[in-house]
N, C-alpha and C positions, 0 to 999 in steps of 0.2 A: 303393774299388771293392767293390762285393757281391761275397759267396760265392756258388757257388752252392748250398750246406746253406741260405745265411739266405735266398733267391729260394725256395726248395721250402717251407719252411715261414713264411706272411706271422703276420707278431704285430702279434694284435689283443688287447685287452684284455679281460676274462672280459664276459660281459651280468650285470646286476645277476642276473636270475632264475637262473643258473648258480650262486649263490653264495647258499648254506643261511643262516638266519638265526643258527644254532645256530654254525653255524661263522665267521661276522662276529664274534658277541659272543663267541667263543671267541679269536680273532686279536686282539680288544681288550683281552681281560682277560691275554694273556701278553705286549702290549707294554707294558704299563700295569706289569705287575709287573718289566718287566725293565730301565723306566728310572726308576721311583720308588726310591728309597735306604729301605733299612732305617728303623722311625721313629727308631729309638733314635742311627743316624749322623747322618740330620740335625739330631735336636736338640743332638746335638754342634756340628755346624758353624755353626748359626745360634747357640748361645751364645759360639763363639771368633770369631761377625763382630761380634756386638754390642759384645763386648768389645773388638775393635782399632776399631771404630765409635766406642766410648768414650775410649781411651786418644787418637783420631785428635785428637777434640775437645778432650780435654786440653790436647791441644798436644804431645805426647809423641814424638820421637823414634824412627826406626827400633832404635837401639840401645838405648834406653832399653824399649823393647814387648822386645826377645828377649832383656833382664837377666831382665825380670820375668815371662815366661813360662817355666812350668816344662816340664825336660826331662820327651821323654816316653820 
């Protein structure tokens, strides 16, 4: 059942011209930085996929990948 606060105020979505160009391209470049990873962590994790990628192929074992992976 509606409130009546959300009946007094109807939500509608901004109009495109309400919304500055400066500030779209401003909203895209802080989501863009805040779900891309560091370069330096991803190229971590794409070399430990390649690598259990590699040993998968092997044929290698789950216990056999965590002898031979070093503690971190």
């Amino acid at each position: 059942m509606p409130t009546p606060e959300s009946e007094a105020r109807p939500q509608s979505p901004p109009s495109p011209s309400s919304v500055s160009m400066s500030d779209l391209l401003a909203s895209c470049a802080a989501a863009s930085a805040v779900s891309t990873p560091p370069h330096e962590q991803r190229e971590r994790r794409e070399r430990q996929e390649r690598r259990e990628e590699e040993e998968f192929e092997e044929g290698a074992g789950p216990s056999e990948r965590e002898e031979r992976r070093p503690a971190a």
